[in-house]
Backbone as CSV, one residue per row, in Angstrom:
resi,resn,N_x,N_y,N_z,CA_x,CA_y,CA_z,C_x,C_y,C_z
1,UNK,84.317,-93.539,-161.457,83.078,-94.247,-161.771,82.742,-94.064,-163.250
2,UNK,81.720,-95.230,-163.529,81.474,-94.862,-165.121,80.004,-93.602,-165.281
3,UNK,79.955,-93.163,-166.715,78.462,-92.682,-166.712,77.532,-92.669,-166.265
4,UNK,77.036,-93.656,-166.134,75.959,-94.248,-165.844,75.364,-94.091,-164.293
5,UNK,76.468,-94.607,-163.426,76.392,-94.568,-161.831,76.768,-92.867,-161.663
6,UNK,77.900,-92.157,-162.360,77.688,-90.397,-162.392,77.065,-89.975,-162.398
7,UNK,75.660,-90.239,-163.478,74.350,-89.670,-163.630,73.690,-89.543,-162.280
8,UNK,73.513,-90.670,-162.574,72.761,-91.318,-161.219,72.716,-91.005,-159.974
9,UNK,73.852,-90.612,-159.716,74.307,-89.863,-158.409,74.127,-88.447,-158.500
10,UNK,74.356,-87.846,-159.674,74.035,-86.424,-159.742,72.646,-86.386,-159.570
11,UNK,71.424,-86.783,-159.633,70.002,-86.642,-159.751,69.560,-87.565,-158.548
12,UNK,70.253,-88.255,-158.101,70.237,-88.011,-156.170,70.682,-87.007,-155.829
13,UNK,72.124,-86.494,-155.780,71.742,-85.664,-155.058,70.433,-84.105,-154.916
14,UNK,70.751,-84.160,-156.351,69.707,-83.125,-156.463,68.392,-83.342,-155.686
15,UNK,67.647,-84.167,-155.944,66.942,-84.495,-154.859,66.894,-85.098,-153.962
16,UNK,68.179,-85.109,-153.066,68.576,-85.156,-151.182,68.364,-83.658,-151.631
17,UNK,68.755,-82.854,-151.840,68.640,-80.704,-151.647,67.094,-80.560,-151.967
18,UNK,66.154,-81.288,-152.882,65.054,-80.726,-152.592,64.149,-81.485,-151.618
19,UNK,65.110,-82.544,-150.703,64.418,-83.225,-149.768,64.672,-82.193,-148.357
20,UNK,65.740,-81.980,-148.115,66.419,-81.157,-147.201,65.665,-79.434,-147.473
21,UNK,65.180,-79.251,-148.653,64.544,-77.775,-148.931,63.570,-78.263,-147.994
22,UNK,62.638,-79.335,-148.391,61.119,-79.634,-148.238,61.466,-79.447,-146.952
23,UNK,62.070,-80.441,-145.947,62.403,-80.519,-144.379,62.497,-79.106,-143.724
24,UNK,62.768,-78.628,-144.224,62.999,-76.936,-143.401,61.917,-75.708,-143.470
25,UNK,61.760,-76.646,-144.396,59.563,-75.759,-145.287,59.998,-74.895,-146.055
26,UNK,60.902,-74.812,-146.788,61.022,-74.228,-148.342,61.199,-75.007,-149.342
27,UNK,60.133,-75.609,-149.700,60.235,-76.931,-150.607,60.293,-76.085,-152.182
28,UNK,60.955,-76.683,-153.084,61.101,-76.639,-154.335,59.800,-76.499,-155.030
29,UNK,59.373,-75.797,-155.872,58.577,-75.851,-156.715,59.028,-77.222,-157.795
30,UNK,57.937,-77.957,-157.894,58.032,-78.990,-158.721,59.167,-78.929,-160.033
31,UNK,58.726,-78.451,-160.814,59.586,-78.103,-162.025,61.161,-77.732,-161.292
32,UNK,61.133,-77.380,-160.558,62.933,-77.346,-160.220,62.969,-78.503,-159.535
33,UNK,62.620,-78.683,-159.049,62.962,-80.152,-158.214,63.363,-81.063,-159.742
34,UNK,62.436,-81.335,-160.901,62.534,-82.167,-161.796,63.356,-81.901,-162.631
35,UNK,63.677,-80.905,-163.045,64.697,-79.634,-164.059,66.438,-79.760,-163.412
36,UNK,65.937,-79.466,-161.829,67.381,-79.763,-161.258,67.980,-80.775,-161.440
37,UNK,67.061,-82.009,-161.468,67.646,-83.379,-161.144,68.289,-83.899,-162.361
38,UNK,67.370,-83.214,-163.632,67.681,-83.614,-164.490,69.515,-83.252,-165.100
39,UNK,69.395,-81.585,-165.205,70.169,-80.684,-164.929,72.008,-81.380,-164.360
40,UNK,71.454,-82.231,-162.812,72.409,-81.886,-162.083,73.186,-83.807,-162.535
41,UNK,72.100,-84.484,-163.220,72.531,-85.423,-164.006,73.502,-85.587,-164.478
42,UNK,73.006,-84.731,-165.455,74.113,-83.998,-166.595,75.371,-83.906,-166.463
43,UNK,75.294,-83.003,-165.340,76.495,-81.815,-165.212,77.017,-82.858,-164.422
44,UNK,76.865,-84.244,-163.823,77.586,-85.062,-163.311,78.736,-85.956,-164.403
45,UNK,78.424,-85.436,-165.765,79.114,-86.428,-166.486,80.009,-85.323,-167.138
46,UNK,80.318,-84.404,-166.513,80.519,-83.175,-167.481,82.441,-83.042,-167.094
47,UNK,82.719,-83.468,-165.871,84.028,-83.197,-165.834,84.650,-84.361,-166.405
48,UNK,84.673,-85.488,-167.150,85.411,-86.428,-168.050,85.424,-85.742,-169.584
49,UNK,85.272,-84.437,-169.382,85.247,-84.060,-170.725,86.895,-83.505,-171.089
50,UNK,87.620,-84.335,-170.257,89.349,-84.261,-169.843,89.836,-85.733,-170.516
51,UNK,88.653,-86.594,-171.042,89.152,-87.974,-171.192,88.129,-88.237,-173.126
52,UNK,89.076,-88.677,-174.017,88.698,-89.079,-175.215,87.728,-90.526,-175.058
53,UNK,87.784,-90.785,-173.844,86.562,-92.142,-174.308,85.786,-92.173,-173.344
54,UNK,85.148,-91.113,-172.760,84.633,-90.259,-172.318,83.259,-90.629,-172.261
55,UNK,81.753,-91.008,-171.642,80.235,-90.587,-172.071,80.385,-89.137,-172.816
56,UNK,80.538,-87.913,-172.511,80.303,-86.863,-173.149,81.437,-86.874,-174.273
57,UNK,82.530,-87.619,-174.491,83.248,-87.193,-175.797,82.732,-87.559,-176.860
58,UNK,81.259,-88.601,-176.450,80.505,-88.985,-177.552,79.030,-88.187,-177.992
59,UNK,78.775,-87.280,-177.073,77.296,-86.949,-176.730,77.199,-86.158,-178.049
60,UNK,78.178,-85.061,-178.317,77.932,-83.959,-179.520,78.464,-84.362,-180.675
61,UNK,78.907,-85.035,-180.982,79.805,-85.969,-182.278,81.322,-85.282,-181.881
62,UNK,81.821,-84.916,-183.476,82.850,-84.022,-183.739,83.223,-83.259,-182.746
63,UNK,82.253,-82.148,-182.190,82.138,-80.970,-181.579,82.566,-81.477,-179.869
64,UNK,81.945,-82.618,-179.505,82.518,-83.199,-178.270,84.141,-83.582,-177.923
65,UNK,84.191,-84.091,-179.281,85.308,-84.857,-179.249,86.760,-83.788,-179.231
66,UNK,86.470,-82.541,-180.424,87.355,-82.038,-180.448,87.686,-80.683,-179.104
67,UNK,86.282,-80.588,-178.114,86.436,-79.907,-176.840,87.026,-81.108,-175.940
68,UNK,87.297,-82.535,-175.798,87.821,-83.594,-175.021,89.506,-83.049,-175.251
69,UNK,89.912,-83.133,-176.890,91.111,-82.782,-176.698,91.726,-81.585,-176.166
70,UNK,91.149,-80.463,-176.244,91.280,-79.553,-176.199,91.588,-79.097,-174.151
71,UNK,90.456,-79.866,-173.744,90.253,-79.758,-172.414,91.550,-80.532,-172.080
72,UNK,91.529,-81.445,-172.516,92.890,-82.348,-172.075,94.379,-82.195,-172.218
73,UNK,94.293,-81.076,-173.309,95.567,-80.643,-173.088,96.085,-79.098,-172.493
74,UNK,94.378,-78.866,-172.240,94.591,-77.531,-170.838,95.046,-77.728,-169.687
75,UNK,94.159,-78.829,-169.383,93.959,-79.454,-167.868,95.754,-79.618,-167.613
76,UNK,96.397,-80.859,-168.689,98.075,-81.306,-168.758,99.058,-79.801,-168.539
77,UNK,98.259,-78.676,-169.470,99.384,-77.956,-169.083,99.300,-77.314,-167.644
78,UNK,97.875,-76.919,-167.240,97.792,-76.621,-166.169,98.486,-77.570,-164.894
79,UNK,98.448,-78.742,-164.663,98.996,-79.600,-163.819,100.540,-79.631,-163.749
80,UNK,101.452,-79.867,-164.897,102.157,-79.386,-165.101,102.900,-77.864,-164.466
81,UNK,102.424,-76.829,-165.086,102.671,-75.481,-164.261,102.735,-75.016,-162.962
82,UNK,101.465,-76.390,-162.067,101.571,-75.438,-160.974,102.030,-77.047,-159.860
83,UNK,101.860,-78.632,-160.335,102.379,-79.664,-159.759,103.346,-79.093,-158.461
84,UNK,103.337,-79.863,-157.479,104.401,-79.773,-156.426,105.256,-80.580,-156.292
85,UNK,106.270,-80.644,-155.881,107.078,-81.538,-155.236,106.954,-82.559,-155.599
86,UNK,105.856,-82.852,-154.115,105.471,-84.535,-154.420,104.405,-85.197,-155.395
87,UNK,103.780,-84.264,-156.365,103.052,-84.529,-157.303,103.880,-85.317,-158.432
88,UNK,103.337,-86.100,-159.312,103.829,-87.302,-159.864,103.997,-86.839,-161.313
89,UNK,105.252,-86.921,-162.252,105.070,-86.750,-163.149,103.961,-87.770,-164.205
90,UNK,103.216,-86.819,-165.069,102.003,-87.781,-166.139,101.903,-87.251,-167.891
91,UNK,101.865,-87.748,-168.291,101.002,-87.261,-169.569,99.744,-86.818,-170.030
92,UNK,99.455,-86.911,-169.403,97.875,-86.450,-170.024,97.391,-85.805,-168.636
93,UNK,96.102,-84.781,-168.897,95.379,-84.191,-167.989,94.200,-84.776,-167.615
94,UNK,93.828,-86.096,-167.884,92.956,-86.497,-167.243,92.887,-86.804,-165.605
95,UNK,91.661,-86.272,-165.181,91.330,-86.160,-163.298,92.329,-85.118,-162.832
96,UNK,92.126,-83.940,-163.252,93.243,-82.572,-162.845,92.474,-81.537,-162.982
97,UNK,92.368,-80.697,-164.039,92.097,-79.602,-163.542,90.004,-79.647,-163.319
98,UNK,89.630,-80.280,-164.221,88.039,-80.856,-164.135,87.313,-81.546,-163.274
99,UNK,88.600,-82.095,-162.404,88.199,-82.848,-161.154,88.342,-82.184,-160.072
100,UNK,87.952,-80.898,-159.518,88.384,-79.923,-158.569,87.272,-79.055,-158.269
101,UNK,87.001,-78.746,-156.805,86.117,-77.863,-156.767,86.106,-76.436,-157.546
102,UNK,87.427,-75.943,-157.824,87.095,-74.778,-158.223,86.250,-74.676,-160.026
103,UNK,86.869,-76.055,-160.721,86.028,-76.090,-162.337,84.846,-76.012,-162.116
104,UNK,84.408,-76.879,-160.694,82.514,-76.901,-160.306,82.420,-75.406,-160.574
105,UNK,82.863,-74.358,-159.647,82.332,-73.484,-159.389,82.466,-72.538,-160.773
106,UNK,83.346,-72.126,-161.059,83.145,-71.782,-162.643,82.319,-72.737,-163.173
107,UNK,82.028,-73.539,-163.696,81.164,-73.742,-164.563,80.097,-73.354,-164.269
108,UNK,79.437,-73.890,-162.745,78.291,-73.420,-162.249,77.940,-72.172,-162.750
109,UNK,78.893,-70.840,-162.550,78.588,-69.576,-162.398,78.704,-69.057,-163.893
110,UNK,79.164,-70.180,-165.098,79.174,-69.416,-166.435,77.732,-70.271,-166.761
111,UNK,77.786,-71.125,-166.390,76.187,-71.323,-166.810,74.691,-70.617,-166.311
112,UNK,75.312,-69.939,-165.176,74.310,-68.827,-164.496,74.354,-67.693,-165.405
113,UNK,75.133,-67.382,-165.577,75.654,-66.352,-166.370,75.123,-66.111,-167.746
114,UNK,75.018,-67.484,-168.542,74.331,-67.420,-170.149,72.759,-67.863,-169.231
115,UNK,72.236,-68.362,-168.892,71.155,-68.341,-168.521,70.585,-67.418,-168.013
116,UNK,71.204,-66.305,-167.402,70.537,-64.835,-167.132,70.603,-64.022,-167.921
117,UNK,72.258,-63.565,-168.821,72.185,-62.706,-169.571,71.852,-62.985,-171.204
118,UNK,71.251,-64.528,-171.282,70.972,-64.782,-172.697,70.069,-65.015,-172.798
119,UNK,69.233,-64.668,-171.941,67.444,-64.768,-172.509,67.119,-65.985,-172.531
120,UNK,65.818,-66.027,-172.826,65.210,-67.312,-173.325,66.176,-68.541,-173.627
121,UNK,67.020,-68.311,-175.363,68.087,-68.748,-175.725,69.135,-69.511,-174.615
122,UNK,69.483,-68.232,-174.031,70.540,-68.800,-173.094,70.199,-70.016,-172.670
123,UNK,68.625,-70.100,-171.882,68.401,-70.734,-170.801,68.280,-72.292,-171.705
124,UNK,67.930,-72.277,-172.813,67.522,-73.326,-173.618,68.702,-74.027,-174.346
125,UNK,69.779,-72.883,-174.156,71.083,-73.724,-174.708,71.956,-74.305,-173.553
126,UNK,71.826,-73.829,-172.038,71.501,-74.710,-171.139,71.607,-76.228,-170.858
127,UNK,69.835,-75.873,-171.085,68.814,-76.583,-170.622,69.216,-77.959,-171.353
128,UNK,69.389,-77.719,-173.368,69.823,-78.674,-174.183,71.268,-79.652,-174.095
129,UNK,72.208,-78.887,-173.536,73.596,-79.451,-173.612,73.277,-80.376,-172.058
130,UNK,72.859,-80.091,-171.214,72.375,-81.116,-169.716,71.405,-82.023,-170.088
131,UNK,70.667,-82.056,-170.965,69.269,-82.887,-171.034,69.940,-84.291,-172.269
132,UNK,70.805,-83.477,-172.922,71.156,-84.461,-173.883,72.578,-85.675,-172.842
133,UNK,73.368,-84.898,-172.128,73.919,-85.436,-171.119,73.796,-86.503,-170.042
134,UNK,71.948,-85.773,-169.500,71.403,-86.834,-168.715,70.815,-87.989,-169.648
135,UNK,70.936,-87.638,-170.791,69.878,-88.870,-171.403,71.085,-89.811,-171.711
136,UNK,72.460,-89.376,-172.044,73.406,-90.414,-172.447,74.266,-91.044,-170.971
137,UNK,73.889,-90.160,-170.215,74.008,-90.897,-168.619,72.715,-91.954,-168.488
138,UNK,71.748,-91.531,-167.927,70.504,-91.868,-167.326,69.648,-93.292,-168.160
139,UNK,69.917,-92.809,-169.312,69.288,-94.049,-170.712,70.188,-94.360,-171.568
140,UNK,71.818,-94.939,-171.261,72.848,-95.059,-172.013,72.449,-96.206,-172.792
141,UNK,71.897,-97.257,-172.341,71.496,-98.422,-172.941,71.103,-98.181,-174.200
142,UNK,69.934,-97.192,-174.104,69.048,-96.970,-175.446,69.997,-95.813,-176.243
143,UNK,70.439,-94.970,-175.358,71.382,-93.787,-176.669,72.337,-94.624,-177.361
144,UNK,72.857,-95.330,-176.902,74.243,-96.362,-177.009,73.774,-96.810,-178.536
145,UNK,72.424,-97.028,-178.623,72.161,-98.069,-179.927,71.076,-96.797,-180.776
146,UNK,70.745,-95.375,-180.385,70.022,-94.303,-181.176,71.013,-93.966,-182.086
147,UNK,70.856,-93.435,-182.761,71.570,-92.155,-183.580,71.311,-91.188,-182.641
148,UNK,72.952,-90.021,-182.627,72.819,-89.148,-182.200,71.796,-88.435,-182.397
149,UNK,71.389,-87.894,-183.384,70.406,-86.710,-184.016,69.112,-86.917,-183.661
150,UNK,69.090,-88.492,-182.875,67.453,-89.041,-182.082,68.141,-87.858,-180.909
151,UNK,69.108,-88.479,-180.525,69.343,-88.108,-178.886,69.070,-86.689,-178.731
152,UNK,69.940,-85.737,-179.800,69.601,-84.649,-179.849,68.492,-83.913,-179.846
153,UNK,67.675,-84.591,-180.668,66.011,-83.814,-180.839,65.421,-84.113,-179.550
154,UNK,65.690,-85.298,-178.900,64.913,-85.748,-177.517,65.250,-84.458,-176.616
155,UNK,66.880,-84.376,-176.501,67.549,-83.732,-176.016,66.916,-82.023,-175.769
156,UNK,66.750,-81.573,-177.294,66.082,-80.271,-177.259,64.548,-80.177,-176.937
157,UNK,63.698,-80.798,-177.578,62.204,-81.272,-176.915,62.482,-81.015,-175.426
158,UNK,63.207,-81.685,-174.624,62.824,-82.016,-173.421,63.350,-80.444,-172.873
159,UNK,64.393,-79.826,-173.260,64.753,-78.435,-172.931,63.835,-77.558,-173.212
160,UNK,62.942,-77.776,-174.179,61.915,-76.441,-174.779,61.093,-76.876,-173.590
161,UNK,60.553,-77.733,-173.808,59.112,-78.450,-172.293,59.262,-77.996,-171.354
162,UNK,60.455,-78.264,-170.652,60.896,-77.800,-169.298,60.810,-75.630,-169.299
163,UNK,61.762,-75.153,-170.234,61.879,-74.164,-170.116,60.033,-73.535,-170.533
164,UNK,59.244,-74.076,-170.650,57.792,-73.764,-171.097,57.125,-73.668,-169.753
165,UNK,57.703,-74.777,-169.039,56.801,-75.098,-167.206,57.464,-74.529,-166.654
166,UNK,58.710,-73.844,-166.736,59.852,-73.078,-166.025,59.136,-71.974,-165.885
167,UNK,59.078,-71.371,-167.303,58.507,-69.985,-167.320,57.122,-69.432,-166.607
168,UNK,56.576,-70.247,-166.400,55.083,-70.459,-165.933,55.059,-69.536,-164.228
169,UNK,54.435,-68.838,-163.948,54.661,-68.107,-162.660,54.223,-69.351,-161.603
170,UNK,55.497,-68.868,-160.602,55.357,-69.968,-159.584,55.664,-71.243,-159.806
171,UNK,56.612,-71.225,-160.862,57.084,-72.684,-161.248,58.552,-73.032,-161.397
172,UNK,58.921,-71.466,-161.037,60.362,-71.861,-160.469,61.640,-71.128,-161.075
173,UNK,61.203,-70.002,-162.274,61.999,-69.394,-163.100,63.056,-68.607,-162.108
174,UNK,62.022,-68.338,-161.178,62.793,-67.383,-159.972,62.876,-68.024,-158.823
175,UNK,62.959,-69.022,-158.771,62.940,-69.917,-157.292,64.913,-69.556,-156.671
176,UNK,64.617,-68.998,-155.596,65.798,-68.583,-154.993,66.329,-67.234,-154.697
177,UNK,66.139,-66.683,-155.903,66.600,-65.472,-156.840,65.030,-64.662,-157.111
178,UNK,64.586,-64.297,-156.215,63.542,-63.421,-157.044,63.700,-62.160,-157.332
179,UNK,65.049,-61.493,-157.525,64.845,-59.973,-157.231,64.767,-59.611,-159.469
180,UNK,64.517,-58.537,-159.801,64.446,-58.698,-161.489,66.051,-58.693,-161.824
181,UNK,65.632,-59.771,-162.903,66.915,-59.671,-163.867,67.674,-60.805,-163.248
182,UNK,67.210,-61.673,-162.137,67.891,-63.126,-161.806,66.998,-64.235,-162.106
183,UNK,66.141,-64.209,-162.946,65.786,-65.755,-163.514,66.741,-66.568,-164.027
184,UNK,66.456,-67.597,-163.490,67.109,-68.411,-163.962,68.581,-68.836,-163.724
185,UNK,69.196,-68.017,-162.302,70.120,-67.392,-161.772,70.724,-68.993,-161.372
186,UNK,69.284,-69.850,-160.377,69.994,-71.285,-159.377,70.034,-71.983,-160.568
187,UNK,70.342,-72.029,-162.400,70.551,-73.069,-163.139,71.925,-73.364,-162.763
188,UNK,73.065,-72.439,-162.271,73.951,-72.694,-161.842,74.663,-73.417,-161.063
189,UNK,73.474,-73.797,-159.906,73.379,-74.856,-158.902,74.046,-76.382,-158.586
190,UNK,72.521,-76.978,-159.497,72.667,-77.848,-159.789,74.042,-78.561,-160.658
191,UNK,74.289,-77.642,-161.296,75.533,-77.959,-162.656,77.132,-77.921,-161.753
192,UNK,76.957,-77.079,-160.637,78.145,-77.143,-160.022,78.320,-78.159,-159.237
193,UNK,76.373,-78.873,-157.967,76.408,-79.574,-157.257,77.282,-80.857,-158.320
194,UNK,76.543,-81.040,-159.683,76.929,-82.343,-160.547,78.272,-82.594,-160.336
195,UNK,78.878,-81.547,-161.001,80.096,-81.663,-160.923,81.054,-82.202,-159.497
196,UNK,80.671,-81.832,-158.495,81.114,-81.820,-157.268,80.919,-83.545,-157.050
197,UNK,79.681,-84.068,-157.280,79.412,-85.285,-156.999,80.468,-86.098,-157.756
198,UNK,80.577,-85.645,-158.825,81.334,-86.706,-159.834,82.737,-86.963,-159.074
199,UNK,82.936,-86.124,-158.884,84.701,-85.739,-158.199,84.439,-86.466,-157.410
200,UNK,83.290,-86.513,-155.817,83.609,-87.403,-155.169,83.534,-88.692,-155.159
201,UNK,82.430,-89.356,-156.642,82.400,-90.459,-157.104,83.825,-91.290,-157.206
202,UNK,84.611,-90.190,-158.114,85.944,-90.709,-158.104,86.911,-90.562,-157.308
203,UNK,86.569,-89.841,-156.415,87.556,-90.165,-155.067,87.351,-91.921,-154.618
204,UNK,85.809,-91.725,-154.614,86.256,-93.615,-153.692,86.897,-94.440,-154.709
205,UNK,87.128,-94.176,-156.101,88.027,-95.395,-156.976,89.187,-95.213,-156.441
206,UNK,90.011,-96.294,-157.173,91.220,-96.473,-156.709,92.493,-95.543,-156.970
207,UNK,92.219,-94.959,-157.642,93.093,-93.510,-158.130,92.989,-91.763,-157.268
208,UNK,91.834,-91.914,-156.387,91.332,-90.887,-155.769,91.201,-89.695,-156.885
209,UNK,90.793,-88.292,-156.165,90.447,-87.038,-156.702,91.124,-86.025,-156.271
210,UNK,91.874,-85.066,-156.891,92.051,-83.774,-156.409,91.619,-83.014,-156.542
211,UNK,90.065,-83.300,-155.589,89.047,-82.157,-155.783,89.990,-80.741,-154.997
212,UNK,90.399,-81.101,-154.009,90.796,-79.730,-153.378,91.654,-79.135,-153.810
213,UNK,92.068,-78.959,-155.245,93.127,-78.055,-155.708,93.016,-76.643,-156.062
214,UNK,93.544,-75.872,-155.774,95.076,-75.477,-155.613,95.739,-75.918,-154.092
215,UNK,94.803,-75.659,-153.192,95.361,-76.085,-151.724,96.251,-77.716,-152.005
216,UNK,96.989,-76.558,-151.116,98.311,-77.748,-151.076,98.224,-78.732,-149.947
217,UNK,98.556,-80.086,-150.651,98.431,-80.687,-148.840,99.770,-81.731,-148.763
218,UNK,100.326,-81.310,-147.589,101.605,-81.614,-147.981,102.771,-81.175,-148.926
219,UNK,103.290,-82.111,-149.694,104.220,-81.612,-150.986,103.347,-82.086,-152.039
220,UNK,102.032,-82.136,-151.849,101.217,-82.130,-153.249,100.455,-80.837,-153.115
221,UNK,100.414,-80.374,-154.409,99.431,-79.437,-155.086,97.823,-80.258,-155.178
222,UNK,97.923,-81.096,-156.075,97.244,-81.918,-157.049,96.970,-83.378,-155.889
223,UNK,96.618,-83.440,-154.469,96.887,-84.296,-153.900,95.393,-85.286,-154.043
224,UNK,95.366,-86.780,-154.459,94.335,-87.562,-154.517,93.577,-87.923,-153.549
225,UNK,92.256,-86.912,-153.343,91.773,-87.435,-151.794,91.037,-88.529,-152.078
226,UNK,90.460,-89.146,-150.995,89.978,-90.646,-151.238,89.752,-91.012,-150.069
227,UNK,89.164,-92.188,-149.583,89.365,-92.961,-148.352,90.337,-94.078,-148.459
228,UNK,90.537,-94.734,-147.051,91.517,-95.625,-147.071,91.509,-96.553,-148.235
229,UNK,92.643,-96.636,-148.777,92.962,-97.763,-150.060,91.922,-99.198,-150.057
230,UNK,91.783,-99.574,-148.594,90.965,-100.519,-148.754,89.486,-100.426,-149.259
231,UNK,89.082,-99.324,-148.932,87.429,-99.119,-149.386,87.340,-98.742,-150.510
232,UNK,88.410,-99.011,-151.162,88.320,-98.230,-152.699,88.132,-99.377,-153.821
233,UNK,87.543,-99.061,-155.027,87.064,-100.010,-155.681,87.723,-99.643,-157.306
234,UNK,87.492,-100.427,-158.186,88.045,-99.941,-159.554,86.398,-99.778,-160.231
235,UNK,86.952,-98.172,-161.342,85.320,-98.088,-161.824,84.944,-99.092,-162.301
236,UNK,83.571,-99.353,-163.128,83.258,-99.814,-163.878,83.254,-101.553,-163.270
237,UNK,83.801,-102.082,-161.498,83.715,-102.960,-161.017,82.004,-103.582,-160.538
238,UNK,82.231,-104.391,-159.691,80.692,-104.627,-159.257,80.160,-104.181,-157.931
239,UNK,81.283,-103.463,-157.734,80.964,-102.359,-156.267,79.943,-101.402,-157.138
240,UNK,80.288,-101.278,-157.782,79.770,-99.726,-158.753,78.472,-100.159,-159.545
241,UNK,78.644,-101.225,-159.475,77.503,-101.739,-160.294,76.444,-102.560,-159.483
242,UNK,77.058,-103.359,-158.712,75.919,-103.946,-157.899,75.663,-103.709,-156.461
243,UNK,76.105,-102.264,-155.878,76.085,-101.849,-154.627,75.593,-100.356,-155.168
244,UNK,76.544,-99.514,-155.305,76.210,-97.909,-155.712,75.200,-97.908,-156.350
245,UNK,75.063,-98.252,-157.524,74.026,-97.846,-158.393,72.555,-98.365,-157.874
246,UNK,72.312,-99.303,-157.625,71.181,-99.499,-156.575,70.956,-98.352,-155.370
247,UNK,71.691,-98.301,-154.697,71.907,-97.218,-153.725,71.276,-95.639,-153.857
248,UNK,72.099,-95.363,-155.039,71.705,-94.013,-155.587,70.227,-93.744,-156.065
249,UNK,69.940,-95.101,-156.750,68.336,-95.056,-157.499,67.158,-95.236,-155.563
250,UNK,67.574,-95.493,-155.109,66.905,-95.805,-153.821,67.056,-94.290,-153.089
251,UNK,68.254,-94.011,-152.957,68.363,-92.519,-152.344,67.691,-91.541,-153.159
252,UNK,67.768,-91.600,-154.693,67.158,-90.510,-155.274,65.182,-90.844,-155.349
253,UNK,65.042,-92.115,-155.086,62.989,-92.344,-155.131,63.001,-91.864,-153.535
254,UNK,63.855,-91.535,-152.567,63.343,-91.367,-151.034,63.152,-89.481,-151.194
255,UNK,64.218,-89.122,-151.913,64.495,-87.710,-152.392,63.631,-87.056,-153.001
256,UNK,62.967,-87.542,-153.973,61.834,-87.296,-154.831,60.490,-87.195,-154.305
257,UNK,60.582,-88.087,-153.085,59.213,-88.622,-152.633,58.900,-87.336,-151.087
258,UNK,60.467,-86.985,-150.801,59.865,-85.985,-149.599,60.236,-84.926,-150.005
259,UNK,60.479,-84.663,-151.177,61.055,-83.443,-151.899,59.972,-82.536,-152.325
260,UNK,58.958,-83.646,-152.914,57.891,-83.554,-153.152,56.500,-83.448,-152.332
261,UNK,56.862,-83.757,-151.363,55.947,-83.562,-150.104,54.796,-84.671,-150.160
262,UNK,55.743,-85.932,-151.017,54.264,-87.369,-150.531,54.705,-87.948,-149.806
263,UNK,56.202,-87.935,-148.482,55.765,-88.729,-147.711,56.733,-87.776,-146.464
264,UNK,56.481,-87.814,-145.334,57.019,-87.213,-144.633,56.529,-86.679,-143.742
C-alpha cells in the first residue's frame, strides 16, 4: 500500500485498541488514545524505510535518505544469509527484513527503551520522529507542497504539546505501566502495533508479506503471506484508494467515538 492508506490504517487501528480498552472498562485516558493514534500513524510508514522512494525516505531530507540505503542493504544482506530453498533469488532488500513481525517488535521495544531511559528528551525525540511521519502520512497533500523545515517545526510543536498533556497526572504518562521508572514504557506499543499493520497492509497487495520470518514455511524462510491471489490488489490501485481508505477513516471515527466513551 501507499503512505497515505498506511497512515491511515495505523491510527485505526490504534483506536479499534482504545475502543476494545473502553469495551472491557479500562478505557484510555484521552491523551493516549490521541498520542497513540497519532504515534501508531507514524510508525505505520516506518517499515518502507527499506525502499529509496519511500514516504519516510523523504520525511528527514539527507538523514532519511541515507538511513533508506543503509536499511536496504541490511535488510539484502540479511535475506540473502538466511533465504531457503524455495526463496527467490533478488537484489535489493526491499519487503524483508522490515516487513516482519520480529523488526515490529524491536523497534517497539527500542523506542520504549529511549523513552524511559532518556527522560523528557527521549520521550520528545520519540514523540518528534512519529508526529513528523504521521503528518507526511496523514496530510501528504499539504507536506508534499511545505518545505520540510514547515513539516519539521509542526512536527516538533505537536511533540512538545502532547508530551506537556502527557505529563499531566492522569493523562497517561503511566497508563499501563504504573510501577516508578516506567513512564512512558506503552510508547512502544503503538510503534510496534504500526508497524505490524503496515506488513499486513502489504500482504493483501499483490506481492504479499513475510511478516512471519524467520519461521519457515515450507522451503521458504522469507515466505509471502497474503490471501488468495484473487483478492489481491496492486498498491497505489483504486481498491486502495476508493475502498480501503474510506474504510479505515470510517473504522478509525467508530474507534475514536467509543474509545472515547461518546457512543456506546
Amino acid at each position: 500500500m501507499m503512505g497515505p492508506a498506511h497512515a491511515l490504517s495505523g491510527a485505526a487501528a490504534w483506536l479499534g485498541v482504545g475502543a476494545v480498552a473502553a469495551g472491557m472498562g479500562e478505557p484510555m485516558p484521552w491523551p493516549v488514545l490521541v498520542a497513540g493514534a497519532l504515534i501508531c500513524a507514524g510508525a505505520a510508514l516506518a517499515p518502507d524505510l527499506d525502499h529509496k522512494a519511500a514516504t519516510i525516505s523523504r520525511a528527514f531530507g539527507p538523514v532519511s535518505r541515507w538511513m533508506c540505503e543503509v536499511i536496504d542493504k541490511l535488510s539484502y544482506a540479511v535475506y540473502k544469509s538466511t533465504r531457503g530453498k524455495g526463496d527467490a533469488r533478488r537484489s535489493g532488500g526491499h519487503r524483508t527484513l522490515t516487513h516482519t513481525w520480529l523488526w515490529a517488535v524491536m523497534c517497539g521495544a527500542l523506542a520504549a527503551g529511549i523513552a524511559v531511559y532518556g527522560g523528557r528528551w527521549g520521550v520528545l525525540a520519540v514523540l518528534f520522529v512519529h508526529m513528523v511521519l504521521a503528518i507526511e502520512g496523514l496530510l501528504w497533500r499539504h507536506a508534499r507542497v511545505s518545505s520540510d523545515v514547515l513539516v519539521w517545526l509542526l512536527g516538533a510543536t505537536s511533540a512538545w504539546m502532547l508530551a506537556d498533556v502527557l505529563d499531566r497526572p492522569g493523562n497517561g504518562s503511566q497508563w499501563l505501566f504504573d510501577q516508578p521508572g516506567q513512564s512512558y514504557l506503552w510508547i512502544g506499543l503503538p510503534i510496534a502495533l504500526g508497524a505490524l499493520v503496515h506488513c499486513v497492509g502489504d500482504a493483501l497487495t499483490v506481492s504479499g508479506c513475510p511478516i512471519l520470518w524467520p519461521i519457515p514455511i515450507g522451503r521458504k524462510r522469507w515466505y509471502p503471506i497474503g490471501p488468495p491471489k484473487a483478492m489481491r490488489f496492486r498498491a497505489g490501485s483504486w481498491v486502495e484508494i476508493k475502498v480501503l481508505t474510506p474504510v479505515f477513516m470510517a473504522l478509525g471515527a467508530v474507534g475514536a467515538l467509543l474509545g472515547l466513551g461518546l457512543v456506546g
